[in-house]
TORKOL-4160 file (C-alpha; in steps of 0.2 Angstrom, whole numbers, padded with zeros to 4 digits, m for minus):
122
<pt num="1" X="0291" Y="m0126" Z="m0106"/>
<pt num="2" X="0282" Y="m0117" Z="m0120"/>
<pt num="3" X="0264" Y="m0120" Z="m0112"/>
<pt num="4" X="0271" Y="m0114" Z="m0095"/>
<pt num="5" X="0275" Y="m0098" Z="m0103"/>
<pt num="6" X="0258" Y="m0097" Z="m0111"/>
<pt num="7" X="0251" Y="m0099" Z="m0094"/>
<pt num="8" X="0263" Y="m0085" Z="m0087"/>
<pt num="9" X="0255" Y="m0074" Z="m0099"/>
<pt num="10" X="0238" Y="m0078" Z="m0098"/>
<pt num="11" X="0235" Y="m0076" Z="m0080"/>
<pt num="12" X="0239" Y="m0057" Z="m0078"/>
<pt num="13" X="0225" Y="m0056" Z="m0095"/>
<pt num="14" X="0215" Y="m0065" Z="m0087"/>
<pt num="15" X="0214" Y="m0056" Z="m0069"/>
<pt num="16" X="0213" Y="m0039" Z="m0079"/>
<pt num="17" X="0198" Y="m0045" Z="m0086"/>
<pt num="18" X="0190" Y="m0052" Z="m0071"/>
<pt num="19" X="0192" Y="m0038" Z="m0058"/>
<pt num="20" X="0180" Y="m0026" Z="m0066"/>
<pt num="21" X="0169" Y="m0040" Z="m0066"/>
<pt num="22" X="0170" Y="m0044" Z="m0048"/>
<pt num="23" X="0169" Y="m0026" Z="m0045"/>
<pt num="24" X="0150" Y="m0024" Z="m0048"/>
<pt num="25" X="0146" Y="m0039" Z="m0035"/>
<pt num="26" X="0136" Y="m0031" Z="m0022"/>
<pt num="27" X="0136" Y="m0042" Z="m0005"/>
<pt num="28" X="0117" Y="m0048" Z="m0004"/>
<pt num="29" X="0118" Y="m0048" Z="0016"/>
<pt num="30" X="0123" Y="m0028" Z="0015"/>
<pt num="31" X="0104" Y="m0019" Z="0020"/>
<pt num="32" X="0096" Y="m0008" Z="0009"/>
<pt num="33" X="0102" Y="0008" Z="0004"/>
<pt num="34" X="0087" Y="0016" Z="0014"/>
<pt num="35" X="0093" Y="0009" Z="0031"/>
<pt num="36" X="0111" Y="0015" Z="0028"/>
<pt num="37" X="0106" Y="0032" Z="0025"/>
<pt num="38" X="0096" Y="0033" Z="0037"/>
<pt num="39" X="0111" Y="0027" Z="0050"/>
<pt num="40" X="0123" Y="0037" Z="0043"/>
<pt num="41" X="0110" Y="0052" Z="0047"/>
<pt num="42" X="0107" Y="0057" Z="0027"/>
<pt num="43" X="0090" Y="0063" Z="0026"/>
<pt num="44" X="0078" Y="0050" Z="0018"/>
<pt num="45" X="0065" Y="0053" Z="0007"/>
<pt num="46" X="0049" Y="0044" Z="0012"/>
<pt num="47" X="0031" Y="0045" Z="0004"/>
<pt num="48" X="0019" Y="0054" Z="0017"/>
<pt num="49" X="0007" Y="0043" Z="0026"/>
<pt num="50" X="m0010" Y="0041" Z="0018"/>
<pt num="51" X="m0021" Y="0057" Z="0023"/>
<pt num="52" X="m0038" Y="0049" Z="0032"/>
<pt num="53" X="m0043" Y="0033" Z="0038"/>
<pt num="54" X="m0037" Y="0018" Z="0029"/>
<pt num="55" X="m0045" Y="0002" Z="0026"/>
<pt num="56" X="m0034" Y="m0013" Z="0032"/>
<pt num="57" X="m0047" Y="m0026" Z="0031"/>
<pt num="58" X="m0064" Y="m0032" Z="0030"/>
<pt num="59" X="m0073" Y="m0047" Z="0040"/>
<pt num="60" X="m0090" Y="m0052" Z="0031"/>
<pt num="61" X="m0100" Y="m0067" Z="0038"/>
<pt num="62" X="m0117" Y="m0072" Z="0037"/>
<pt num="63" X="m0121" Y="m0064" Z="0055"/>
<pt num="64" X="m0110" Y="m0049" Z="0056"/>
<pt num="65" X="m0098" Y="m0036" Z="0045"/>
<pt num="66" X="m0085" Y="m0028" Z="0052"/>
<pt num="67" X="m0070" Y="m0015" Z="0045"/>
<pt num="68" X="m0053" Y="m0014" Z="0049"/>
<pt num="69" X="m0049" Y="0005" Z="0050"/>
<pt num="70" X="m0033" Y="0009" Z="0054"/>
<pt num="71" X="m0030" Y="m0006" Z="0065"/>
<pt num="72" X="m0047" Y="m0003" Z="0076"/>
<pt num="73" X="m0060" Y="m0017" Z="0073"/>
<pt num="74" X="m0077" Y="m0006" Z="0070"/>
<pt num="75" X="m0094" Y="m0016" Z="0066"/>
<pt num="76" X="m0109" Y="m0008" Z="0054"/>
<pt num="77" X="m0118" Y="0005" Z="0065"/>
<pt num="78" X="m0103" Y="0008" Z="0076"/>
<pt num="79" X="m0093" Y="0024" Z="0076"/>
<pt num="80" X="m0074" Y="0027" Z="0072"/>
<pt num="81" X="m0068" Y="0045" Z="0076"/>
<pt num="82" X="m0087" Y="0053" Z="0075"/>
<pt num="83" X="m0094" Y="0045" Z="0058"/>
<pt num="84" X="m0103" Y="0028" Z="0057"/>
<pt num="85" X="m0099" Y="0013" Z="0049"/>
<pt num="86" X="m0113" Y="0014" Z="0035"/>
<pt num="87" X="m0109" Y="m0003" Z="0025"/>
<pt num="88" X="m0094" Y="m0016" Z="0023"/>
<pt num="89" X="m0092" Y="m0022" Z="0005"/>
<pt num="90" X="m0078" Y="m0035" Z="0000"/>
<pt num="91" X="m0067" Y="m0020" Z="m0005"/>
<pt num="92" X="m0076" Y="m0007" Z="0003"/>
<pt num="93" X="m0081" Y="0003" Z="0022"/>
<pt num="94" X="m0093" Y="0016" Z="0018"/>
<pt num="95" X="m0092" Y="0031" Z="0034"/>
<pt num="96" X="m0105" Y="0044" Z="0037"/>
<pt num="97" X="m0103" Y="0059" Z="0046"/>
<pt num="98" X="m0122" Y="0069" Z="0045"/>
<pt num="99" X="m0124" Y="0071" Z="0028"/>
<pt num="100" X="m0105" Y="0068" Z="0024"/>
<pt num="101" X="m0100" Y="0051" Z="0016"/>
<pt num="102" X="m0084" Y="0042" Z="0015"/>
<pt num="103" X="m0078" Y="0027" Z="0004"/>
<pt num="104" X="m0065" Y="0018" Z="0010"/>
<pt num="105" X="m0057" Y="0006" Z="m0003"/>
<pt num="106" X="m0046" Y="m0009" Z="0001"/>
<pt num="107" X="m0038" Y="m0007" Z="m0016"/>
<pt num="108" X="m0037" Y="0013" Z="m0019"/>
<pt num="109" X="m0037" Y="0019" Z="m0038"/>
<pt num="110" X="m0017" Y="0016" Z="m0043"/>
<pt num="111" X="m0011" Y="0032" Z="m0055"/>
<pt num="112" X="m0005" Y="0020" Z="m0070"/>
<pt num="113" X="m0018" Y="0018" Z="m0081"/>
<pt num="114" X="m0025" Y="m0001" Z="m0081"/>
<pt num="115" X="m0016" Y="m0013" Z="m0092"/>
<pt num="116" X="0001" Y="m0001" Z="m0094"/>
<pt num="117" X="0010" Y="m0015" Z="m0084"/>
<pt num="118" X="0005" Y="m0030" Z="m0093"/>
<pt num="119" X="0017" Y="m0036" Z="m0109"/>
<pt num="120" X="0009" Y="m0036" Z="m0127"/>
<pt num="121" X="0009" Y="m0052" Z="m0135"/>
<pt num="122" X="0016" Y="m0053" Z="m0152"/>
């Protein structure tokens, strides 16, 4: 009888203890924050679309280069919305437009400076 009663009063301890516990489970099927607000009709903050062409891809083989510029295949010497493809790098598209020239880069210059991610080793 005596460890019935010490289970009587353990299980309201214990349920106290668990609920806050339970309370900061999230349901991993729910869908990102972003799509409820957006269905709700709360105004969502977006990043602006990246001003100018961009680079999606390049194609180098021994017989042709071509860039992918904003989903629209363009070979060297083509044009893509009044410049010329100049030259396809691996991670560049170089455009001319008379004596304007624009660099496309598959990988554009990040803010961070290099290495500020990485961990130091002790």
């Amino acid at each position: 009888m005596d460890s019935a009663m010490k289970i009587l009063y353990a299980l309201p301890i214990a349920a106290a203890i668990m609920a806050p516990a339970s309370a900061q489970l999230t349901d991993p099927t729910q869908p990102p924050q972003e799509v409820l607000d957006a269905a709700a009709g709360r105004v969502v903050s977006q990043t602006p679309p990246p001003s100018g062409p961009t680079l999606q891809s390049v194609l180098i083989s021994p017989h042709r280069k071509v860039a992918i510029i904003d989903g629209e295949m363009v070979r060297v010497g083509q044009t893509y919305k009044g410049a010329v493809l100049a030259s396809v790098s691996e991670t560049e598209a170089v455009l001319t437009r008379g004596s304007q020239r624009t660099v496309l880069r598959l990988f554009p210059a990040s803010d961070t400076p290099a290495g500020a991610g990485q961990r130091k080793k002790k």
